[in-house]
N, C-alpha and C positions, 0 to 999 in steps of 0.2 A: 744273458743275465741269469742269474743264481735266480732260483728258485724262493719264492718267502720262508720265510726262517719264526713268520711271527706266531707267538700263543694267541688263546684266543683271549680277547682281554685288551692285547696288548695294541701301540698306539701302531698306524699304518705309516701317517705322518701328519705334520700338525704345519699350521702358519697363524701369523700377528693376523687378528679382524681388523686393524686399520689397512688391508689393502683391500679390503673389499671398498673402503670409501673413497681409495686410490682411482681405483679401478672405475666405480660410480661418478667420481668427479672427472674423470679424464676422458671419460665416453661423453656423457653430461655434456659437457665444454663444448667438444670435439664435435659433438653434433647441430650446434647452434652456430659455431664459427666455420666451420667446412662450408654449410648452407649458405651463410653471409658470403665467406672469400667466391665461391662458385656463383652465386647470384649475381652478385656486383660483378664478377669477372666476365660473366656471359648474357647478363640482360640489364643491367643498372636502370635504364631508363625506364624499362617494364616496369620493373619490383616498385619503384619508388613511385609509380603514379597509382594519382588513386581516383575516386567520382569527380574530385570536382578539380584539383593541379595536379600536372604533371615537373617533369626536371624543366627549370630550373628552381620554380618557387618550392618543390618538394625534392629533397636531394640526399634523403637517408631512409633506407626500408623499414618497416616497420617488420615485428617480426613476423606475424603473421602471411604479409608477402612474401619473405626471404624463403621459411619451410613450406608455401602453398604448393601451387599445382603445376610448378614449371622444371620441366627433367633438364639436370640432374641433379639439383641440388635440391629439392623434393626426397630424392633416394637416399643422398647423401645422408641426410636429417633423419630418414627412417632407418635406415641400418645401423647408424650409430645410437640410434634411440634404442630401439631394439635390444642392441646389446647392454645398453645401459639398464634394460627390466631386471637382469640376470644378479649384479650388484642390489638395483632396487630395494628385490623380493629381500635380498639376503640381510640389509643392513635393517627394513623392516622386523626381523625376526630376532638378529641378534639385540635391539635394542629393546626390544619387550624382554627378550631373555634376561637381561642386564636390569630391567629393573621391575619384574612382576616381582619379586622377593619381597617387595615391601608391604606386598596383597594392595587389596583395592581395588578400585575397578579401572580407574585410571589409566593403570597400563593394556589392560585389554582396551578399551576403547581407543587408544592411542592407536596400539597396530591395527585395528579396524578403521579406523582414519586414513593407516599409512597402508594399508591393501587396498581401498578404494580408490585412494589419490592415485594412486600406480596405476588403476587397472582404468580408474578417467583417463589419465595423462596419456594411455595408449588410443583411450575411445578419440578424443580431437585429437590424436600425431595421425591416427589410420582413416579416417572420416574427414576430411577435409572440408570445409565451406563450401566447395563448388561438388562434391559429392551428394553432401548432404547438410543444407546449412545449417536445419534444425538441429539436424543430432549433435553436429559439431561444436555449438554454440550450447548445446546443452551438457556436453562431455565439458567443453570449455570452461562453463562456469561453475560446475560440479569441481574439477581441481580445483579452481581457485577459491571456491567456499570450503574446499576442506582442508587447505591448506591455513587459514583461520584458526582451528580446534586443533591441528598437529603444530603448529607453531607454537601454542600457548602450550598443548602439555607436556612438548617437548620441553620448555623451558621450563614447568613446573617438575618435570621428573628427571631434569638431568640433576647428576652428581656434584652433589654443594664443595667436595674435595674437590673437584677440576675446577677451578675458578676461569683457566681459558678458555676452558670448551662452553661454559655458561655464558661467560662477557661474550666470546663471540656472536652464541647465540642470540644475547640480548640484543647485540649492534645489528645484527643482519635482517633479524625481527623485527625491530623499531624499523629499520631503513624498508623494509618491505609494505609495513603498512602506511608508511609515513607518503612513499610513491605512490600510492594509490591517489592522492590528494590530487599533485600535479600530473597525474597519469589524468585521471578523472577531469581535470579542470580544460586540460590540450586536447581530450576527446570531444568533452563538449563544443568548443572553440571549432573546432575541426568540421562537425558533425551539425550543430545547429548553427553557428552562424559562421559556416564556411571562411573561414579565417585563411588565410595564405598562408602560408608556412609551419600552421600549429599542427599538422600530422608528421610532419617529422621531428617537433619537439617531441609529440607523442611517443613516437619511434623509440627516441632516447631514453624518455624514461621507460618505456615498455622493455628494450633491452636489461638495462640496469637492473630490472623487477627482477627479469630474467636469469643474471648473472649473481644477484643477492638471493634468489630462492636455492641455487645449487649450495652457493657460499654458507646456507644455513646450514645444510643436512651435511656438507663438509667438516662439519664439528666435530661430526662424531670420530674423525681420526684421534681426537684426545682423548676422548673416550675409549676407544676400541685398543689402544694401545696394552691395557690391562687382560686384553681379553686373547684368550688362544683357541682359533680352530682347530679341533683333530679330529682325524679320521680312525675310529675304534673299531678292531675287530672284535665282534662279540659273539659270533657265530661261528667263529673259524672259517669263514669261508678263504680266507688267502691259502686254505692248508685242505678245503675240499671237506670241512668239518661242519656243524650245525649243534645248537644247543637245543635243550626240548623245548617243545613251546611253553610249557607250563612254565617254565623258569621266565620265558621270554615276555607272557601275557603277565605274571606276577608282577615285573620291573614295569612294563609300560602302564599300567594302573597304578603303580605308586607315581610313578612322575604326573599320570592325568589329576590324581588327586591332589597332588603339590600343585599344581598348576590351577586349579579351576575352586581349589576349596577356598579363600578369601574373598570379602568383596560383593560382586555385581548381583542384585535379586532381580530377572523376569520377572517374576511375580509381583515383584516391589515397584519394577517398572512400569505395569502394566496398569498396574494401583493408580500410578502419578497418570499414565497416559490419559486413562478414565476420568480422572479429576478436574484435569483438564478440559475433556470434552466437553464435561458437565458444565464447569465457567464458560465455556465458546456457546454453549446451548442458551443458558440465562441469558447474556448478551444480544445473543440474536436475537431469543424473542425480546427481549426487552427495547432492544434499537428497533424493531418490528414495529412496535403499538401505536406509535404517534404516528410514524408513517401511515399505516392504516385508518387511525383515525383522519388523518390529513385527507383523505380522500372525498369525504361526506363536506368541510365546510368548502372545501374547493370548488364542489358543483354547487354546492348553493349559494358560492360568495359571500359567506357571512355562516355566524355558528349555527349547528345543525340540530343540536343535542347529541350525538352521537361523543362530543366532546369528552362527555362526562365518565367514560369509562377508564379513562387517564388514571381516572383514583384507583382503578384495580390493583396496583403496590402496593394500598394500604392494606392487604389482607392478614401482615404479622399480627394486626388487634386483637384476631380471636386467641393468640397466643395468654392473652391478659385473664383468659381463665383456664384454671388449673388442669382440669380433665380433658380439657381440645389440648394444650400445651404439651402434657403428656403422653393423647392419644399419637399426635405429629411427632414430638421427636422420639417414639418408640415404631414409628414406623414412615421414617425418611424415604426407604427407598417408593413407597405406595406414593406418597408426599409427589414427590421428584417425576414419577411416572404420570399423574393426572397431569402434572405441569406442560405435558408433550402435547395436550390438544393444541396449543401453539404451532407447534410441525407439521401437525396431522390437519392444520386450517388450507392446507393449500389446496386438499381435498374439494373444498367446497365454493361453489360455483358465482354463489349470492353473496357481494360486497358485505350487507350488511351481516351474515350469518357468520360468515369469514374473520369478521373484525372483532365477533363474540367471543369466537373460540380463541384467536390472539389474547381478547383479556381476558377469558378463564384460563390462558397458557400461563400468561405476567401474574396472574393472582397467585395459582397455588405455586408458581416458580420462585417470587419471592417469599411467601410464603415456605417453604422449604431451604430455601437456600439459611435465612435469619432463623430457624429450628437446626440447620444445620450447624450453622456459627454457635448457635449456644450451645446444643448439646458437646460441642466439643471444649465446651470452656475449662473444666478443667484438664484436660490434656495439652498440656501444649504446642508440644509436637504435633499433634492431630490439627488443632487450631490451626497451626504457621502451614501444615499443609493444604488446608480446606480456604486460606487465606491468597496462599498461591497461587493454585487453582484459581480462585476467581480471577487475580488478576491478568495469570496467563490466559486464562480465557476470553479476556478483553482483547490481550493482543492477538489471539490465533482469530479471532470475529473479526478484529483489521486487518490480520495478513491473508483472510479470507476473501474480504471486499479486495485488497490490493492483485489478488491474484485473479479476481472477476471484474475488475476494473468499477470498481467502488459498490456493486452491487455484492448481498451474502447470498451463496448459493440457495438455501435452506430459509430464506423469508417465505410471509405467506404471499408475497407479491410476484414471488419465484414458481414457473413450473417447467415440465418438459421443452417447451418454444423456445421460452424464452432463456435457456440456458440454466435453468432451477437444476438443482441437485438432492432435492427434498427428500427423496425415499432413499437416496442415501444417508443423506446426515441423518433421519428418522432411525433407521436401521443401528446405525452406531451409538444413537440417543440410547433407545434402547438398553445395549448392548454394556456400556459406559454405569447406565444406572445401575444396571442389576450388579455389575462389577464391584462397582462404588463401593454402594451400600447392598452389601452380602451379609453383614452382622447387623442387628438390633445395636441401638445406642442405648445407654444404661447413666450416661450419667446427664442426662435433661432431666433425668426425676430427682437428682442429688439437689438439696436445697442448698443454694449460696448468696451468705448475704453480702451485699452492695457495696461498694467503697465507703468506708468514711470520708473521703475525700472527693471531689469529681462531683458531677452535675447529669442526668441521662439525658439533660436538656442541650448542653454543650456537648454532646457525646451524639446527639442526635443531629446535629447542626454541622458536626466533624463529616459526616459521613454523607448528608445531605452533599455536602462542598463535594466532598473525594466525587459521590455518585452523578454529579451533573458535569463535573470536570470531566472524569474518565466517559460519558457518554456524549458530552457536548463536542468537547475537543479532541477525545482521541479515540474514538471507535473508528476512527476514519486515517487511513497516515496525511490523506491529500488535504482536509479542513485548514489545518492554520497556513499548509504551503498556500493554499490559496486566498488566504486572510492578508498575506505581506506580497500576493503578489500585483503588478500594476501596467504589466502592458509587454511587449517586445521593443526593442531587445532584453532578452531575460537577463535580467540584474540578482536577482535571487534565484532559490529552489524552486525545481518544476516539479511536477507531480511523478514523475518517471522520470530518473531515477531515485530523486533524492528522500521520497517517502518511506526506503529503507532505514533513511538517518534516524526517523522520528520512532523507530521498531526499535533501533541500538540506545536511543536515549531512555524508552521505557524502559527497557533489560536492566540497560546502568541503575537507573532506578531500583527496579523491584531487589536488586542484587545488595542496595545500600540498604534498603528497608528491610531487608533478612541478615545480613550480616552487620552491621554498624546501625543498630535502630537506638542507642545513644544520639547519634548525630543526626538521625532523621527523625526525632522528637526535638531536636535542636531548634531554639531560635533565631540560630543564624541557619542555617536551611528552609527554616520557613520563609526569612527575607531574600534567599535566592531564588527559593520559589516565583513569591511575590514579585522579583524584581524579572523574572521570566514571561508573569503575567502583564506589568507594566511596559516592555517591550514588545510583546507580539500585540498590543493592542493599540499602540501609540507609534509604531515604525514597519517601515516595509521592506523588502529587500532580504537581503541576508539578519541584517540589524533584528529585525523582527522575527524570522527564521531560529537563532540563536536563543532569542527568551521563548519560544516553542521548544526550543528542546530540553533548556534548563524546566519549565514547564511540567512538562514531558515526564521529565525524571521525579522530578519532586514529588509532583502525583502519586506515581507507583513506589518511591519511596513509603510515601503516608500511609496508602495504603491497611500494610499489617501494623500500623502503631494504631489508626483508627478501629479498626475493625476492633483488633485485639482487647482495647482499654472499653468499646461499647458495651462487645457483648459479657462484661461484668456486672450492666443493669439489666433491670429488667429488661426481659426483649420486647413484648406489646409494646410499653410505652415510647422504646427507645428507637427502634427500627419505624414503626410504625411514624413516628415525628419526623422521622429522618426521611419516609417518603414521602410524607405532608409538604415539608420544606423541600425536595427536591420537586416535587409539583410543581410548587409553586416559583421555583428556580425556573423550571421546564416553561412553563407559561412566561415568565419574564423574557425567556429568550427568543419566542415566538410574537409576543408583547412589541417587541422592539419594531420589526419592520411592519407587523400584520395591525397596524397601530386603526387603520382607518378600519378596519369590520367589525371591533371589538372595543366593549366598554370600557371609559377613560383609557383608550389607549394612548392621547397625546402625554399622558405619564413619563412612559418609554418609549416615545418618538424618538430612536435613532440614538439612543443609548446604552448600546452595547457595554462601554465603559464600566456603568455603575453595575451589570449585569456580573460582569467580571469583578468588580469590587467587591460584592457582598459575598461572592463563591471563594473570593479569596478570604475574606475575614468569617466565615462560617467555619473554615480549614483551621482559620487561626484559632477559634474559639475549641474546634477538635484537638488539638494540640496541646491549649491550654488545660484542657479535661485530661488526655494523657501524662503530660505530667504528671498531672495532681495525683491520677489513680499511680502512676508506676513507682512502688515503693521499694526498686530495691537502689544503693547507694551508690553503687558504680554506674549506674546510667546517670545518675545526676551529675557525678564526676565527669562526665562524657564520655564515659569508658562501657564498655558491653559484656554483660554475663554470658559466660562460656555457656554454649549451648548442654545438652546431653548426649550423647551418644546415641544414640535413637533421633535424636530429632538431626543429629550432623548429617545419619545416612538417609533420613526420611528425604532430608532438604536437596539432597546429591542430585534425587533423580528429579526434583522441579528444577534444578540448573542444567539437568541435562536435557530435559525439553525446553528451556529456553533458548537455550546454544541450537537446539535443533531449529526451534522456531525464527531466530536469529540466521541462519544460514539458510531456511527457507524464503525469507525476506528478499535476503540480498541477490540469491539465485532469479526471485520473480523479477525484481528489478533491471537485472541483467538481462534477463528474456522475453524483456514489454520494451528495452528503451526501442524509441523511433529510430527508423531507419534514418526520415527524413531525404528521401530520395523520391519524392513525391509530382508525379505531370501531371499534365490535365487528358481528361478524355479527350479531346478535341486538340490536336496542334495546331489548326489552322487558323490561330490567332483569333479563336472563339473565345468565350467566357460565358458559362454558363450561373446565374446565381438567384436564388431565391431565399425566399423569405419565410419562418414556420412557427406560430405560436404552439408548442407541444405542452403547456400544460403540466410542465414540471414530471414531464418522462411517467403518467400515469394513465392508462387509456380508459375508457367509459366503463371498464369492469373493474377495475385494481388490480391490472396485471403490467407489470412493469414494461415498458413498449420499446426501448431501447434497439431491440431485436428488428422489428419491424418497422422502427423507422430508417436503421439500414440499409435495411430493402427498398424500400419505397426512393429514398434520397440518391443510392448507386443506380438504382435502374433510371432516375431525372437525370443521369448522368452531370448531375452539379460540379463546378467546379468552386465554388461558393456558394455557404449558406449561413445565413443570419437564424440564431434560436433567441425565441424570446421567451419569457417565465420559464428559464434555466435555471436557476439557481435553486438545488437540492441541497447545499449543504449547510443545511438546517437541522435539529431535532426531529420535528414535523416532517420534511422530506427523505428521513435516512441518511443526515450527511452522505450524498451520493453525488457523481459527477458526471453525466451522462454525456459528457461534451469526450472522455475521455475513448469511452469503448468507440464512438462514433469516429473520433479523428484515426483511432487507430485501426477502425476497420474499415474505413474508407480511406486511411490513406491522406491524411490530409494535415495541416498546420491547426492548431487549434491555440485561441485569445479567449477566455473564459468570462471575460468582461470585468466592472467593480466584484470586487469578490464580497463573501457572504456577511463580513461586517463594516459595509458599506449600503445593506438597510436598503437594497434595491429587490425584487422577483427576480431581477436576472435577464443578462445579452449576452450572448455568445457570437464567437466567430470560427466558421470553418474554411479553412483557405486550402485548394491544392496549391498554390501559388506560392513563397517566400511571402511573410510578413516582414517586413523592412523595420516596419516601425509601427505600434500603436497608441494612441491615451485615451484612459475612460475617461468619463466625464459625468457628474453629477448633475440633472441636468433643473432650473428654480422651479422649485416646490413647497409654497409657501403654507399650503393648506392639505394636498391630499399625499398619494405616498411618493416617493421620491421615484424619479424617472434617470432610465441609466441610459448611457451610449457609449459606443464605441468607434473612434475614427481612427482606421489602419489603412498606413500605405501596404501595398504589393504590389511585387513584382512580377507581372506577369508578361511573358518573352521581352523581357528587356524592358519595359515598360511601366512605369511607377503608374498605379491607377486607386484611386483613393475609396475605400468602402468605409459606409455609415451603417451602423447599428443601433436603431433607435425603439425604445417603448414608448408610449407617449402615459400620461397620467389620466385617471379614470373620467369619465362620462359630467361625474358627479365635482369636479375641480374647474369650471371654464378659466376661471384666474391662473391657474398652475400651466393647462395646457395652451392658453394665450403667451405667457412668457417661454414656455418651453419650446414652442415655435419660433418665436422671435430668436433664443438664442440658437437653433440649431440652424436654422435660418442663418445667421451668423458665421456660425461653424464650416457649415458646407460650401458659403462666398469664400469664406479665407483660401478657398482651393479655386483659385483662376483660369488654370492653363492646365493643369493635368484633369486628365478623364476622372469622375467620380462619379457613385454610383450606391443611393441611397434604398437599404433594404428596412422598410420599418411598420409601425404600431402606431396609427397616428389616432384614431378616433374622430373623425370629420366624415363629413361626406364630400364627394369630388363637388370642384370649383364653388365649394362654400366656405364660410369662414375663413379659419387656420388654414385649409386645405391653400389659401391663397399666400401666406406669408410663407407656406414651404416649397411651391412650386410659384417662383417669382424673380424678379431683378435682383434681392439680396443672395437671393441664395443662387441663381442662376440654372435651377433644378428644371428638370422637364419633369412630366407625367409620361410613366411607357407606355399609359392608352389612354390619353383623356376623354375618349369616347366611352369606355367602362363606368357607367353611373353606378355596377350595384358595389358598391366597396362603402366598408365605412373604418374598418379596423387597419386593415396590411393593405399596401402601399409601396410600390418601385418607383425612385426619382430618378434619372438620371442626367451627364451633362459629358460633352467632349468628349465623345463614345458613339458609335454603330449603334443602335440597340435594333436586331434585327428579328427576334421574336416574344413574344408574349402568351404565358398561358398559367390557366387557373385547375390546380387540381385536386381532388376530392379525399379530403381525409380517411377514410371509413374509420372505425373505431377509433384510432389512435388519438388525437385530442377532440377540440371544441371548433377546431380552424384550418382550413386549407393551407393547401403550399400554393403560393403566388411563385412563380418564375419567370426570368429574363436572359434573354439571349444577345450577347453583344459581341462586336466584333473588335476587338483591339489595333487601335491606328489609324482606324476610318472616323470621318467627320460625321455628325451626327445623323443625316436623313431626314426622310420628311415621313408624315401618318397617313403615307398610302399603304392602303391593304394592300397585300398581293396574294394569289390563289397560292399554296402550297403545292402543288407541283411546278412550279417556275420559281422554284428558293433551292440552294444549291444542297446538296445533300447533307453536306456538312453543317448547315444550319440548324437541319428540323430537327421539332423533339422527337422525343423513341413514339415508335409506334406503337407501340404495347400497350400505351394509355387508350388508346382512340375506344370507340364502341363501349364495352361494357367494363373495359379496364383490367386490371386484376390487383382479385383479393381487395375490391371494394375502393381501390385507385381508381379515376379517369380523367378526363378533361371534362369538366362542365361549364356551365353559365354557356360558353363563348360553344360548347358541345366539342371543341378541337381547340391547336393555338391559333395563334396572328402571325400572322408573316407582315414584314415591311418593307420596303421599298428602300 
């Protein structure tokens, strides 16, 4: 071959960029369908079975099985994979090239989207499940959350001139997230209520996902067709030549600064990211305060006085004189920093010192935050970002509970033990304020007067609504899932995974309320709101689900119209009123079930409803003041005034932390759902279960105890357990779900019981076993509070066996707890022939009273020792069942009440109440020895000093 002939300069040789996508699609393909034809060709019956059928009821792979860990189509999948990085990397770079020309940031984040998804896509092809499940499952849903943000901006930046390459996009896009539904819906099916044949539906759609995600990025052949690689020599090297570097370093500095001068600011970024943190900070402490105060009437059963520091929000009053008002918004960031003794309370040892420092956090926090809202009123832009912020900080304080399973790292009820993260988020507090607020604010001293129009009273009322909604309802994603929910089999949203839904609906939201705040001043938006609140309060299920998210949105739609239209009043009067009436919001929702410890509380005896009513027309009345103050004439029109240029790129980087937060969401979701592959300790047709009043997950200090009732419950080696005064998701409790971290760290089915607007303290259910079927049950409570249960079949080895989960009504009701006998009494006869087996809260003493309408002919109940005289509260009945041990064991700090436990044998007929020595009981019966003597960490067996064996 001749020798190169080329200048330097000149081209070497060139080709079309549509065959890189040639190329990309053909490997792509080739390595998913090799995997299938060799899978199917050499193992069919392998691939297609899974935990719970194999062929025939399952009889199409999923894909996951096809590329897992069986040679050779395993290898197949990787070499072809492999090869397809090489197209990958390249079509990544030519489509940023093609369209950063138009600056922005856009494109750069895009190919930082599409470097990452490449460099996942290899972390789960090379990591496999049975390697490493975690990381595989973590690579796993890392692609597929960012495959979310390159979808979209692919289709926002491709070329408006290719109308095919767009259409395609859009078809393939739609169809991709549209599968996620019935992917999602044949998973569950599969996975929770083991359905026959729904993993191979799953199967199909997971292919098609599969086959639509390449079909996207295949687009770009229409694209690329415009476009020419060549190979330049610019150095002479075909000819053994070299240019100086100075020429060379000259040219590469001009393309870096074509390349990087448009667009994206770190700095600007880093501005939002602070902002943010700031709102997750107020939140926290602010969701903090009442929890902390919950602690003080909890042990005294009735108010303590410690109540009264609830009012610490009203501290904007001092704003009402001019020199405090001045001295605060000239110096926010000092403001903002005192606000931190909230963080810094986890410090302190003494409940009641602890709950100080919480309301000196909530004082100068709101205080600062409404100094901060006004000083920016005249800016705008500054305003819709300081607006953001808040609200994003609501959602990162939920997607922080959702990723700690309903507890905030960073509460004062959080520390090292128990899984707290305190001296981290401290450090970032910190770190965030001084970011923040780095310049003095200059225009709080600017005098502005008040609307002619608008009310600070209706303006106060707007925000009261926004400020009990966003803390009642949505500081939490799990609260309204567990509002609509009513038993097994699941009919509606579980708490995992679908509390990411309620993260996408706030987004939508905050996204209407910034872009289209026309329509989110609208009073047809407020009626969709309302009619979101009308459903999640009157329906269950999905039905009720659905007005949670319409809800959801509307909220954080309002959001910046409230805020915005307020701080044009005064702020003392205005903010300050607005936490007067969120007070007194706050106490009506606490009002509702806490009716018997508190004055005239038969008011709001079990009237959530009108709770909800007045939060919704307080909004209304906010809305109505918006109006009134927004004077310009295209929002009346329904139309929206073009932002400014300054506020379009301010607003850029709070969408881009919400997308961030958004894809945070759904990654947690992904990586909490249950396995649901759950056995019992014991095979040998035992059944371990007890009974535990916890006290609403708070121990004798105010340290969240979730942690260590873990330990205590896995080392009883339970395979059922009944919680009673469960119910945290309340104001007062932290909207928190302490049934959640426990099923999932023990492994086990969890029934949550009447959920939290059903005006009960709360029953729970933990089952290693299948729950087949459950229904709560309200149970007659004419005079004192309402008494909750729970009756669930399970399955335990083949064996349908019936658990009761009962509270009984207090000391102070004998009428309430006489019918409530009667009816549960009731309850547990309706079950004849199958085993049942009641765990509960009864309030008697043995064979007095009540004690004889529950263990009797109606109900057909035994007593598991009715030799045990000292009980008066928790209580084991059982019927058509072994029950072949008994033991009582000692709370130490963690509540007010021991764990009662029972030991039965599944199949065997009942027995008789002979003692037997524990060495003549089979090994598999007794409990752990680890209790006996001195116990550990303040566990043992008392009363009895060991269990009971039976005969």
């Amino acid at each position: 071959m001749a020798p190169s002939k080329y200048e330097k300069g000149e081209v070497v040789t060139s080709f079309n960029a549509k065959w890189i996508t040639y190329l990309h699609t053909t490997f792509a393909y080739a390595a998913f369908v090799s995997a299938l034809i060799v899978g199917c060709s050499l193992h069919y019956k392998k691939i297609v079975e899974n935990e719970f059928y194999g062929y025939p009821q399952e009889w199409f792979p999923s894909v996951s099985a096809t590329i897992g860990d069986r040679y050779p189509e395993r290898s197949f999948f990787m070499v072809f994979i492999a090869i397809t990085s090489g197209p990958r990397f390249a079509m990544v770079a030519l489509w940023y090239c093609m369209t950063f020309v138009r600056g922005g940031a856009l494109p750069k984040f895009v190919a930082g989207v599409g470097v990452f998804r490449t460099l996942s896509c290899g972390g789960w092809t090379y990591v496999t499940s049975t390697d490493d499940h975690h990381w595989h499952d973590i690579f796993m849903v890392s692609y597929l959350v960012a495959t979310i943000p390159w979808t979209v901006g692919c289709i926002a930046l491709s070329p408006r001139g290719n109308a095919k390459s767009l259409k395609g996009r859009k078809i393939f896009g739609s169809a991709f997230f549209l599968l996620i539904i019935p992917l999602t819906y044949y998973f569950l099916q599969h996975k929770v209520h083991h359905v026959s044949g729904a993993y191979t539906k799953y199967a199909f759609f997971e292919w098609i996902v599969v086959l639509t995600d390449v079909a996207f990025d295949a687009m770009t052949i229409y694209d690329f067709e415009g476009l020419e690689v060549t190979i330049r020599d610019v150095r002479g090297v075909t000819r053994g030549q070299t240019v100086s570097d100075a020429v060379l370093e000259k040219e590469m500095n001009r393309d870096v600064a074509e390349i990087f001068a448009p667009g994206f600011s770190w700095a600007a970024s880093i501005d939002a990211a602070a902002d943010v943190y700031n709102g997750f900070v107020f939140w926290s402490m602010l969701t903090s305060l009442a929890l902390s105060t919950w602690y003080f009437p909890l042990w005294h059963m009735g108010l303590s006085g410690y109540e009264a520091i609830i009012l610490a929000s009203l501290s904007p009053i001092v704003l009402g004189i001019a020199p405090v008002r001045s001295l605060v918004t000239q110096n926010l960031r000092a403001t903002h920093l005192l606000s931190l003794s909230g963080l810094v309370a986890f410090t302190i040892l003494r409940p009641d010192l602890r709950l100080f420092a919480v309301g000196a956090g909530v004082s100068f926090s709101c205080l600062a935050w409404t100094a901060t809202f006004y000083a920016e009123r005249a800016q705008p832009h500054r305003l819709e970002a300081r607006i953001s912020a808040f609200a994003l900080g609501l959602m990162a304080s939920s997607i922080a509970k959702f990723a700690f399973q309903t507890n905030n790292p960073i509460w004062p009820i959080m520390h090292g033990p128990n899984g707290g993260w305190n001296k981290t988020g401290l450090v970032f507090a910190i770190l965030a304020i001084l970011r923040s607020f780095r310049h003095s604010s200059t225009a709080g001293s600017a005098s502005t007067a008040p609307p002619k129009k608008g009310s600070s009273v209706l303006a106060a009322l707007g925000l009261a609504g926004l400020f009990i909604s966003m803390h009642w309802l949505f500081s939490d994603s799990s609260t309204l899932i567990l509002w609509v929910w009513e038993g097994w089999p699941a009919r509606g949203p579980l708490a995992v995974p679908h509390g990411a839904y309620t993260f996408l609906a706030m987004g939508l939201g905050l996204l209407i309320g910034l872009y289209y705040p026309g329509f989110a001043r609208s009073w047809t938006f407020y009626g969709i709101g309302a009619t979101g609140a009308a459903l999640v309060t009157s329906f269950s299920h999905w039905t009720g689900y659905y007005g949670a998210l319409a809800l959801g949105a509307y909220i954080m739609a309002a959001a910046p119209i409230l805020i915005s239209s307020a701080v044009k009043f005064p702020p003392a009067r205005t903010f300050t009123l607005a936490f007067l009436f969120y007070n007194i919001l706050l106490l009506a929702t606490i009002w509702t079930v806490a009716y018997a410890f508190v004055p005239f509380g038969w008011t709001l005896r079990e009237r959530t409803h009108w709770v909800v009513t007045a939060v919704v027309l307080c909004l209304g009345a906010g809305i109505f003041n918006a109006q009134a103050v927004e004077t310009t004439t295209s929002s009346t029109k329904g139309k929206n005034a073009r932002p400014s240029p300054v506020a379009r790129k301010s607003r850029t980087y709070y969408v881009y932390i919400l997308l961030a937060l958004q894809i945070l969401g759904i990654s947690i979701a992904y990586l909490r759902f249950p396995s649901y592959d759950y056995a019992p300790k014991h095979p040998e047709k035992t059944l371990t279960a007890g009974i535990w009043t916890i006290h609403f997950s708070l121990d004798n200090d105010m340290w969240s105890s979730e942690h260590r009732m873990r330990d205590v419950l896995k080392e009883l080696e339970l395979d059922v357990i009944g919680l009673l005064e469960s119910d945290n998701q309340r104001i007062i409790m932290g909207n928190r779900d302490s049934t959640q971290f426990l099923a999932e760290e023990l492994g086990m089915y969890v029934d949550f019981g009447p959920g939290p607007n059903k005006h009960t303290w709360g029953a729970a259910l933990l089952s290693k076993f299948p729950i087949v079927n459950s229904t709560h049950h309200l149970l007659p409570s004419p005079v004192g509070e309402l008494a909750p249960a729970i009756h669930a079949t399970l399955d335990c080895y083949g064996t349908y066996v019936d658990v009761f989960v009962f509270h009984s009504g207090q000391e102070e009701d004998p009428e309430d707890r006489r019918l409530q006998s009667e009816y549960l009494a009731g309850l547990m006869g309706s079950v004849t022939t199958r085993p049942a087996i009641l765990l509960s809260y009864l309030v008697t003493k043995p064979k007095e009273g009540n004690y004889n309408t529950y263990v009797g002919e109606k109900s057909g109940m035994r007593d598991i020792d009715p030799s045990d005289w000292d009980r008066w509260c928790e209580y084991i009945l059982y019927k058509n069942i072994r029950r072949s041990g008994y033991a009582r064991v000692s709370r130490s700090t963690i509540t007010d009440t021991e764990i009662q436990v029972g030991r039965f044998v599944v199949g065997q007929p009942e027995g008789s109440d002979e003692i037997v020595p524990e060495n003549q009981v089979a090994e598999g019966l007794k409990f752990p020895a680890l209790f006996h003597g001195e116990g550990v960490r303040g566990h043992r067996y008392h009363v009895f000093d060991e269990p009971r064996y039976y005969a």
